[in-house]
PDB file of N, CA, C and O in Angstrom:
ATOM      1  N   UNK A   1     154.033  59.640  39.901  1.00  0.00           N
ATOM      2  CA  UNK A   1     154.073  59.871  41.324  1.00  0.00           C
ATOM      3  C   UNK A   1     153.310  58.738  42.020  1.00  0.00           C
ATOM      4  O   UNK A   1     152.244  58.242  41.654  1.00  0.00           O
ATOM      5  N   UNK A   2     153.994  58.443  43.011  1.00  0.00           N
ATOM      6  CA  UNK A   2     153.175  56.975  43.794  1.00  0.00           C
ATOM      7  C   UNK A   2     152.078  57.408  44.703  1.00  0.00           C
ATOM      8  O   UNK A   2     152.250  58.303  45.530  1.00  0.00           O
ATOM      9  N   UNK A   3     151.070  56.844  44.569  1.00  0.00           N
ATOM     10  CA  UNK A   3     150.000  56.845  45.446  1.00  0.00           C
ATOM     11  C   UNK A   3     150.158  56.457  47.264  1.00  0.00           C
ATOM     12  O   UNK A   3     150.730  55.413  47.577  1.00  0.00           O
ATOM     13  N   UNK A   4     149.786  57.084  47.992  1.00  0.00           N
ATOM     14  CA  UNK A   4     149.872  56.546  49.218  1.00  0.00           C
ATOM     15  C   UNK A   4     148.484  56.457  49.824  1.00  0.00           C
ATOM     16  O   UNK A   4     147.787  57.467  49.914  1.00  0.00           O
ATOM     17  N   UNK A   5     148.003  55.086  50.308  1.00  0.00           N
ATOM     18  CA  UNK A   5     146.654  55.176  51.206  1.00  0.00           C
ATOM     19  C   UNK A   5     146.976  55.051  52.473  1.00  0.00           C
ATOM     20  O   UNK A   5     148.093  54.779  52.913  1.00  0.00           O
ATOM     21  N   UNK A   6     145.769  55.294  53.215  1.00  0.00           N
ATOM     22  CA  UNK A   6     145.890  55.057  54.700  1.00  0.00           C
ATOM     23  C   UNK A   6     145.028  53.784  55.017  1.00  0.00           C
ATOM     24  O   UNK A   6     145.144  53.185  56.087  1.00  0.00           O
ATOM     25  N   UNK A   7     144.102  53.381  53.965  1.00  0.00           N
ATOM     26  CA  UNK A   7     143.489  51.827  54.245  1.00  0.00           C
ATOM     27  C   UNK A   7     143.274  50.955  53.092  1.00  0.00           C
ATOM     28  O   UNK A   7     142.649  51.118  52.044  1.00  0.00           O
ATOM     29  N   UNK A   8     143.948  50.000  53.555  1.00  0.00           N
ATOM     30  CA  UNK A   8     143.524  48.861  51.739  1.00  0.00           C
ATOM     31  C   UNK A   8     142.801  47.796  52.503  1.00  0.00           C
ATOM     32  O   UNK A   8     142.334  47.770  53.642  1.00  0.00           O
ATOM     33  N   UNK A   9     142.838  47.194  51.829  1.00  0.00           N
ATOM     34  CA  UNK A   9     141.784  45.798  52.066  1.00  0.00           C
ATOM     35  C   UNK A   9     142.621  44.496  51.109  1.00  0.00           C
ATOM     36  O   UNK A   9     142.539  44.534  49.881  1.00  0.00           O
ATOM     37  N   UNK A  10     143.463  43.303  51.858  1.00  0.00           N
ATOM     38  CA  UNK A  10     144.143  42.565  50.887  1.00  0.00           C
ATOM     39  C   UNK A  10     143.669  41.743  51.542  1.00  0.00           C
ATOM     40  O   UNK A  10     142.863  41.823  52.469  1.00  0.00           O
ATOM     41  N   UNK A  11     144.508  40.299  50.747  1.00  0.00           N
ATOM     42  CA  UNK A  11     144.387  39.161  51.673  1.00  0.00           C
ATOM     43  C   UNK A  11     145.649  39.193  52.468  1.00  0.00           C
ATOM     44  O   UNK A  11     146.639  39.902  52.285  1.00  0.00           O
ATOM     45  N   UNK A  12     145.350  37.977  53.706  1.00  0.00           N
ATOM     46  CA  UNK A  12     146.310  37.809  54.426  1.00  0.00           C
ATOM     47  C   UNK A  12     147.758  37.660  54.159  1.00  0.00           C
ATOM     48  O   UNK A  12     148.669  38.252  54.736  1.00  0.00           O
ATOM     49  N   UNK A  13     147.847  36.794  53.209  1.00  0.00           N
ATOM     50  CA  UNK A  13     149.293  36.865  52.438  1.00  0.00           C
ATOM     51  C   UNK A  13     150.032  37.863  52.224  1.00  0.00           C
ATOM     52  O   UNK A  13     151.207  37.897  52.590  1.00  0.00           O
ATOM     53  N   UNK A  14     149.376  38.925  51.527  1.00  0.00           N
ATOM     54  CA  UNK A  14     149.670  39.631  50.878  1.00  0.00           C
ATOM     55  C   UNK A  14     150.154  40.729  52.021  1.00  0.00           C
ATOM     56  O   UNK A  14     151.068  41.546  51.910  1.00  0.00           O
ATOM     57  N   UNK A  15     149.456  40.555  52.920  1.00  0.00           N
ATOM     58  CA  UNK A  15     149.254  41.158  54.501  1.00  0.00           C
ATOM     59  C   UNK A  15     150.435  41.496  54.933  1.00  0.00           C
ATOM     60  O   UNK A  15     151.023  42.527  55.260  1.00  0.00           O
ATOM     61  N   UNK A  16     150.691  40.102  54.838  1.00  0.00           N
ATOM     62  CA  UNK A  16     151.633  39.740  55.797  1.00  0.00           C
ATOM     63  C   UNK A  16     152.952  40.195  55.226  1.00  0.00           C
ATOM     64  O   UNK A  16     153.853  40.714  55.886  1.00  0.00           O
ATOM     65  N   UNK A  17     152.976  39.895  53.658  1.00  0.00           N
ATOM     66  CA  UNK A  17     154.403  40.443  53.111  1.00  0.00           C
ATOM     67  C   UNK A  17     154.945  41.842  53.410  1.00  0.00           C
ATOM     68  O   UNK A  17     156.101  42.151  53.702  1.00  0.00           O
ATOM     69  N   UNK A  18     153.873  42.620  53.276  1.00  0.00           N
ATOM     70  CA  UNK A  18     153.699  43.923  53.186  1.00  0.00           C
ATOM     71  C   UNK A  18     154.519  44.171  54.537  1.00  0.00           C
ATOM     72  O   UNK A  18     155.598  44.763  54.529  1.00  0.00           O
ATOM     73  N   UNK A  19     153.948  43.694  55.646  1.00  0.00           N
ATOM     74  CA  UNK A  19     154.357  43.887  56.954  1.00  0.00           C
ATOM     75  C   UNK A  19     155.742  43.459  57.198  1.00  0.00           C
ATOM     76  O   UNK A  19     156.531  44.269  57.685  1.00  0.00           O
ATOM     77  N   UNK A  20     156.186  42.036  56.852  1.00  0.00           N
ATOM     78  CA  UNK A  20     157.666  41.867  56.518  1.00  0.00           C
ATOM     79  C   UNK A  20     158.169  42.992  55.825  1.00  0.00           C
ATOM     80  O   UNK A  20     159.362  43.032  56.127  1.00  0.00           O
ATOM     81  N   UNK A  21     157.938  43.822  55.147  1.00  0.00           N
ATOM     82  CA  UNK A  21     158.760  44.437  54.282  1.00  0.00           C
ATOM     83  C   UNK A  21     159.454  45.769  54.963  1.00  0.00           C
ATOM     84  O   UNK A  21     160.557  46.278  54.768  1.00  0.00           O
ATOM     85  N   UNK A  22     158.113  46.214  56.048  1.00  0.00           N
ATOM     86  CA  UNK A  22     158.261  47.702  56.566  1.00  0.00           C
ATOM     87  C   UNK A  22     159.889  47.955  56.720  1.00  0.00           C
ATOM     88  O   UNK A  22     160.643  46.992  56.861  1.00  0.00           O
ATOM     89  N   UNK A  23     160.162  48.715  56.699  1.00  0.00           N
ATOM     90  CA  UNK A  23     161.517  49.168  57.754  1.00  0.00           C
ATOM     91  C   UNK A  23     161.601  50.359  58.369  1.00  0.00           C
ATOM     92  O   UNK A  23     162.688  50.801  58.740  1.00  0.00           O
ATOM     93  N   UNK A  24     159.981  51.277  58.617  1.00  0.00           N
ATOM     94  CA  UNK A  24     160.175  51.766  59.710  1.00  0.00           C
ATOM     95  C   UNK A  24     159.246  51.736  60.672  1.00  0.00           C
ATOM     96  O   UNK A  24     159.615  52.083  61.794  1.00  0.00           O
ATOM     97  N   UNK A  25     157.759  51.301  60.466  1.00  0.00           N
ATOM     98  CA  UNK A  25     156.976  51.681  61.487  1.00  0.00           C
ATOM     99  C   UNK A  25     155.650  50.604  60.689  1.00  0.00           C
ATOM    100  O   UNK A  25     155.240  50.481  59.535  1.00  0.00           O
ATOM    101  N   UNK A  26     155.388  50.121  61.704  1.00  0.00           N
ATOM    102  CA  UNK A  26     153.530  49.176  61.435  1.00  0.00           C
ATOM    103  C   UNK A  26     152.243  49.692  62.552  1.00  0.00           C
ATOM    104  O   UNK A  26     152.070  49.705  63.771  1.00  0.00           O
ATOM    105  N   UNK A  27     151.629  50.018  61.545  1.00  0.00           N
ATOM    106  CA  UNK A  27     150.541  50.084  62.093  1.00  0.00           C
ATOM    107  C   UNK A  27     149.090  49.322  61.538  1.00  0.00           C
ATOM    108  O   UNK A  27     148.381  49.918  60.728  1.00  0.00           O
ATOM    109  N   UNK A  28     148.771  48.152  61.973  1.00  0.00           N
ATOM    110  CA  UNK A  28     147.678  47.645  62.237  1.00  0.00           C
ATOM    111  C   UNK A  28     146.231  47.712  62.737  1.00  0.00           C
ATOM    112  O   UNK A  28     146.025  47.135  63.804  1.00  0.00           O
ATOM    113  N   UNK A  29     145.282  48.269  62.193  1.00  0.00           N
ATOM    114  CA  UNK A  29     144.153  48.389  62.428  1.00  0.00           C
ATOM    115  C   UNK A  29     143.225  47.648  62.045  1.00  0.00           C
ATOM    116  O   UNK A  29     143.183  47.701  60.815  1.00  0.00           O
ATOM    117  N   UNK A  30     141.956  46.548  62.716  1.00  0.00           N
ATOM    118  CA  UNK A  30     141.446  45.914  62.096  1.00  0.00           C
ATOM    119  C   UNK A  30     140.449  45.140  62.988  1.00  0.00           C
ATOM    120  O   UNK A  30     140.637  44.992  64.195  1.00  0.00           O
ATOM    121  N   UNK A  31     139.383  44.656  62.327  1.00  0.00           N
ATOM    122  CA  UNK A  31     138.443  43.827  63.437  1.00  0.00           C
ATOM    123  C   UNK A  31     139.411  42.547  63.919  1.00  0.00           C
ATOM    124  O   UNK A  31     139.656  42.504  65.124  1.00  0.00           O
ATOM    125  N   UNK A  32     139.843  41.753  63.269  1.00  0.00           N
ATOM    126  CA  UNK A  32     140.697  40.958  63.835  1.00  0.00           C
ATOM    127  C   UNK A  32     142.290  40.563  63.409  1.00  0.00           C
ATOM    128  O   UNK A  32     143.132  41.443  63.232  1.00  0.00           O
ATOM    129  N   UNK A  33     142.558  39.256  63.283  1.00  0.00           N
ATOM    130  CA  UNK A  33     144.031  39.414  62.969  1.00  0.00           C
ATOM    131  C   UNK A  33     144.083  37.843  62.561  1.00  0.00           C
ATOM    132  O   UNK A  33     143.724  37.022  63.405  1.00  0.00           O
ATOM    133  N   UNK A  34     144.617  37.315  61.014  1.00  0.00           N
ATOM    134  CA  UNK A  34     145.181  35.913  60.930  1.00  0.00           C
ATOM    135  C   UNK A  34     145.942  35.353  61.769  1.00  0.00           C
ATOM    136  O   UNK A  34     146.278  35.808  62.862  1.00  0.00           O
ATOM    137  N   UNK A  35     146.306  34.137  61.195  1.00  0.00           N
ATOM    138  CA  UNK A  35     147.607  33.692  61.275  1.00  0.00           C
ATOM    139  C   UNK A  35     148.924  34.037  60.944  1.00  0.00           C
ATOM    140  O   UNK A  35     149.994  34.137  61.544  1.00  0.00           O
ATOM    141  N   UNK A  36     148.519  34.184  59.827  1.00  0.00           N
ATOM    142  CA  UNK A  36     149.581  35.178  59.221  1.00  0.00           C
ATOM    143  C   UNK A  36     149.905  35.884  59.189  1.00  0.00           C
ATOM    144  O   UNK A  36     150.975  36.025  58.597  1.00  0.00           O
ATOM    145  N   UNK A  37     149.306  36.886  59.760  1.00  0.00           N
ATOM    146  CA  UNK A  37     149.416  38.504  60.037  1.00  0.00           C
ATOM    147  C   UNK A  37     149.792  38.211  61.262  1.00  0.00           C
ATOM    148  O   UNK A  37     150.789  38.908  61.450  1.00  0.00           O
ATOM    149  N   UNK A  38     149.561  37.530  62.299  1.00  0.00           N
ATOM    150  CA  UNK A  38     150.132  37.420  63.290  1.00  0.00           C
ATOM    151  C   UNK A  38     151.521  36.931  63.421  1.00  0.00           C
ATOM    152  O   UNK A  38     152.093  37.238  64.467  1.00  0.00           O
ATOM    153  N   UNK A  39     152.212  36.181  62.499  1.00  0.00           N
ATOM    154  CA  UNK A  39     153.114  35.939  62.585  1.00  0.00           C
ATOM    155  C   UNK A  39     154.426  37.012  61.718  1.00  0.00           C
ATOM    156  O   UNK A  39     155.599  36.908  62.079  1.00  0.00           O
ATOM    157  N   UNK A  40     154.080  37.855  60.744  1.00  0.00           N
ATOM    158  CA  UNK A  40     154.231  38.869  60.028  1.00  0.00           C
ATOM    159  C   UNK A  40     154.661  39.786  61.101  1.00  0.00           C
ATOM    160  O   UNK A  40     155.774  40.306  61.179  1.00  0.00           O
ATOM    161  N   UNK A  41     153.507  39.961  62.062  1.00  0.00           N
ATOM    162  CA  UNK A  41     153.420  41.118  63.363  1.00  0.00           C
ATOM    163  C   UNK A  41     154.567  40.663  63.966  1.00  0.00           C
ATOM    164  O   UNK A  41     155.527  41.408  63.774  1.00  0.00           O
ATOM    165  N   UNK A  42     154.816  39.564  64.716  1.00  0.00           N
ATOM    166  CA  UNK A  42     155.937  39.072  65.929  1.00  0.00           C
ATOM    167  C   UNK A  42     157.000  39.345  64.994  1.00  0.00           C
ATOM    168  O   UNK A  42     157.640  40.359  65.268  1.00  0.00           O
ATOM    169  N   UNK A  43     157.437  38.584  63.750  1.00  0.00           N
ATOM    170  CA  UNK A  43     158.647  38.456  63.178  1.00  0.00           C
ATOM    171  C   UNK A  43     159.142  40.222  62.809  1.00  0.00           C
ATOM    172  O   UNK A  43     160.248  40.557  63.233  1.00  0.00           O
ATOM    173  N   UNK A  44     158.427  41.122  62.149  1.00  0.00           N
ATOM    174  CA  UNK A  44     158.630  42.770  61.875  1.00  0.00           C
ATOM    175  C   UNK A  44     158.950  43.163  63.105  1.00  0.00           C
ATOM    176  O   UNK A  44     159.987  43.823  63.043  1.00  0.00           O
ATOM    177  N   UNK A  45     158.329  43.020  64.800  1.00  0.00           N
ATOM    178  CA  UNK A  45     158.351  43.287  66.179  1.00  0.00           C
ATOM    179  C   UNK A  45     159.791  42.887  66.981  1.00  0.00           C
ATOM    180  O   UNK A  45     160.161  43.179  68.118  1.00  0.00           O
ATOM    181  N   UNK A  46     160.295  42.279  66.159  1.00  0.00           N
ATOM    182  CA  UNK A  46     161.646  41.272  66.707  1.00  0.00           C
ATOM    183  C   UNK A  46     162.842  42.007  65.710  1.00  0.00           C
ATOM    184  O   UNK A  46     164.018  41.823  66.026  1.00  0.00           O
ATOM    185  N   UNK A  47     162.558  42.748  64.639  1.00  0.00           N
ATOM    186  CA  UNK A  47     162.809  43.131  63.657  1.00  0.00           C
ATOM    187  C   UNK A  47     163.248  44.925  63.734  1.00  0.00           C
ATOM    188  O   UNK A  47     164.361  45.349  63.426  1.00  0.00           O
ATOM    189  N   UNK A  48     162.376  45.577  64.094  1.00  0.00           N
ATOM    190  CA  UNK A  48     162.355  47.067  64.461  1.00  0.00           C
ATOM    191  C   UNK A  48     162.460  47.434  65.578  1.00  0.00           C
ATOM    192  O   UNK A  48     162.120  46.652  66.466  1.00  0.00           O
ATOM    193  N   UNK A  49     162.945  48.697  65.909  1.00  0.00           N
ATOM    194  CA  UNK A  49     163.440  49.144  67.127  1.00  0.00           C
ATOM    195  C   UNK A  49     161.746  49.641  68.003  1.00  0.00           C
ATOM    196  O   UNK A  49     160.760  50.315  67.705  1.00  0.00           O
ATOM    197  N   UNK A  50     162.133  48.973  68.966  1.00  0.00           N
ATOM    198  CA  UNK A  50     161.037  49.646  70.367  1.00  0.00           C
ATOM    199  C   UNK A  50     159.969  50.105  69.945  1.00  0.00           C
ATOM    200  O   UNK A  50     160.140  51.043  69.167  1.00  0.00           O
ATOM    201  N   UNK A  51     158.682  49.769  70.179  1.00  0.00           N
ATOM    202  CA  UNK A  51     157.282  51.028  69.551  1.00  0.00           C
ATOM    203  C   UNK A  51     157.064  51.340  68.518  1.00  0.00           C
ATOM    204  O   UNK A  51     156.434  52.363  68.248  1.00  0.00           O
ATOM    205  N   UNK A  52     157.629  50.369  67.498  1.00  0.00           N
ATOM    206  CA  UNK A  52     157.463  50.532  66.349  1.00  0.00           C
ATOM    207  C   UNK A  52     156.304  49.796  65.632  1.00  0.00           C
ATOM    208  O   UNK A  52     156.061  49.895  64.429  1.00  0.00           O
ATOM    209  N   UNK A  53     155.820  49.267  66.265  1.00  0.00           N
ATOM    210  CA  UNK A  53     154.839  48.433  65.846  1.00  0.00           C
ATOM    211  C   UNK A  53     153.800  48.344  66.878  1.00  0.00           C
ATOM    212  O   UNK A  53     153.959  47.913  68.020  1.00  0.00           O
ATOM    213  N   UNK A  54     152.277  48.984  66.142  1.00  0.00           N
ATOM    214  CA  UNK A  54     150.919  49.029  67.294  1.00  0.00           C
ATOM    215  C   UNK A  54     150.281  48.459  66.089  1.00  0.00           C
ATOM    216  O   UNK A  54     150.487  48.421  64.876  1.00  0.00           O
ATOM    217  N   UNK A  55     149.120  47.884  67.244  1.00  0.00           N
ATOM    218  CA  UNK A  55     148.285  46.692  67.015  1.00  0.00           C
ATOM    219  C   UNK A  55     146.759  47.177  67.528  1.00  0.00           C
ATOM    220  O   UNK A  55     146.516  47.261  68.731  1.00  0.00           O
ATOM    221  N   UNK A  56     145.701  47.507  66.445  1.00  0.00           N
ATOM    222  CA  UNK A  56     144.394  48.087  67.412  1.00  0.00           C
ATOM    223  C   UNK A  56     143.532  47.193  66.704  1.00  0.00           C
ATOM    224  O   UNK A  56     143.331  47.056  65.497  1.00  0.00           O
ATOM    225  N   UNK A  57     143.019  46.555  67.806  1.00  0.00           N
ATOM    226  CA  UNK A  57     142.122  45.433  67.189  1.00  0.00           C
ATOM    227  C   UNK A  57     140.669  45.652  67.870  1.00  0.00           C
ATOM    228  O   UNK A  57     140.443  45.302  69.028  1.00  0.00           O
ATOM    229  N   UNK A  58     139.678  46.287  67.009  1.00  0.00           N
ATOM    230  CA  UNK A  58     138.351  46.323  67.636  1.00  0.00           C
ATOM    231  C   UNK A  58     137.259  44.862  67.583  1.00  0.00           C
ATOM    232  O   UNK A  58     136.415  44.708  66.700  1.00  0.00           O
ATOM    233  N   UNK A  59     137.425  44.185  68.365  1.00  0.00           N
ATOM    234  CA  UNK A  59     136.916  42.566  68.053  1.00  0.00           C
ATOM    235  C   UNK A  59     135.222  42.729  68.842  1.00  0.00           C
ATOM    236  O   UNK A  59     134.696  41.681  69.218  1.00  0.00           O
ATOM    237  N   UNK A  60     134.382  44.201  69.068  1.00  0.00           N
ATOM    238  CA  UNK A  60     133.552  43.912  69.079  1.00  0.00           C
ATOM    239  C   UNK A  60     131.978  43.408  68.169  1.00  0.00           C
ATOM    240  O   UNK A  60     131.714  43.953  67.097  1.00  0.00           O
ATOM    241  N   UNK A  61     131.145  42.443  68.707  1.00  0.00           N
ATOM    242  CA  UNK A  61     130.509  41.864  67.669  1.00  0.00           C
ATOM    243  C   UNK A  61     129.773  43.112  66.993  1.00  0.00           C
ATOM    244  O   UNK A  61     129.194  42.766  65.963  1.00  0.00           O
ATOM    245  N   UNK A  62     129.673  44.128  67.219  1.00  0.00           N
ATOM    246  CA  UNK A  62     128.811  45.241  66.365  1.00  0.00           C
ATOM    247  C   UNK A  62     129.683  45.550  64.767  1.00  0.00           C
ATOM    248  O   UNK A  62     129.037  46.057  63.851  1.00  0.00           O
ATOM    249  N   UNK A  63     130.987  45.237  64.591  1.00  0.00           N
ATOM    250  CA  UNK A  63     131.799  45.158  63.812  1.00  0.00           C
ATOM    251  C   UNK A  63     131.812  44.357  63.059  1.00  0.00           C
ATOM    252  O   UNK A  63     131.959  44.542  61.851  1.00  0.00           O
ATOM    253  N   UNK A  64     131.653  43.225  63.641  1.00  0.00           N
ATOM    254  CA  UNK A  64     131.374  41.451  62.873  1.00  0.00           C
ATOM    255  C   UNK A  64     129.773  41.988  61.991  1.00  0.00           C
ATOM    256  O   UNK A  64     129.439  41.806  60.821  1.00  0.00           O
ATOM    257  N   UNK A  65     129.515  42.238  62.395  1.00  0.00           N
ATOM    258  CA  UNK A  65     128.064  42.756  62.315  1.00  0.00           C
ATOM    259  C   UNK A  65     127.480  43.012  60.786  1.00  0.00           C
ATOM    260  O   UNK A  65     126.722  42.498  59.963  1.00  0.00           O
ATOM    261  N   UNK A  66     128.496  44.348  60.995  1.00  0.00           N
ATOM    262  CA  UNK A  66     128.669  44.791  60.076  1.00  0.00           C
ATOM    263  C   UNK A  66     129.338  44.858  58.764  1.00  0.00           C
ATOM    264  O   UNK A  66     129.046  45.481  57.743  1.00  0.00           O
ATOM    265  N   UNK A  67     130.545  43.868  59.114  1.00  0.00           N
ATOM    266  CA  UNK A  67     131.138  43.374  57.643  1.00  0.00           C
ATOM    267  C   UNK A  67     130.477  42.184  57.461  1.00  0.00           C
ATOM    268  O   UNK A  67     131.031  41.492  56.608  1.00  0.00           O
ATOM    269  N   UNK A  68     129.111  41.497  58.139  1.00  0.00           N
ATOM    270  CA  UNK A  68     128.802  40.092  57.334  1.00  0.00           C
ATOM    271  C   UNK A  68     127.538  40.374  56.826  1.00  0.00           C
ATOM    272  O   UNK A  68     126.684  39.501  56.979  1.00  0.00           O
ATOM    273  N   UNK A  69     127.175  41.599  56.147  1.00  0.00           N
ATOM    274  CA  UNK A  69     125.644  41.991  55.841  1.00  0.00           C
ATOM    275  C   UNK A  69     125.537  41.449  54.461  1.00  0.00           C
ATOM    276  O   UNK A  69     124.479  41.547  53.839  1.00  0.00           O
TER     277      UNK A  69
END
């Protein structure tokens, strides 16, 4: 039986494939966002129908903060 999570931790690459791959729905959560993931995001967004793709990016420094301890 396949495992399903609600948060991983990859690299960007890997990110990004993942996100190419969807075919029904992306959801993005994260302190910030690559290059690659950004371009992953537009190309899947151009890709799926309407609202299918949200983007929550908390870019305050209390966050930075905290993943550089």
């Amino acid at each position: 039986m396949a495992q399903h999570r609600t948060f991983l931790s990859l690299p960007a690459d890997r990110l990004g494939a993942l996100i190419m791959g969807a075919r029904r729905r992306v959801i993005y959560a994260a302190p910030s966002v690559s290059l690659e993931v950004s371009a992953a995001l537009i190309n899947v967004v151009n890709r799926l129908r309407a609202g299918m793709v949200s983007v929550v990016l908390d870019v305050s420094e209390d966050v930075f903060r905290l993943a550089h301890r």
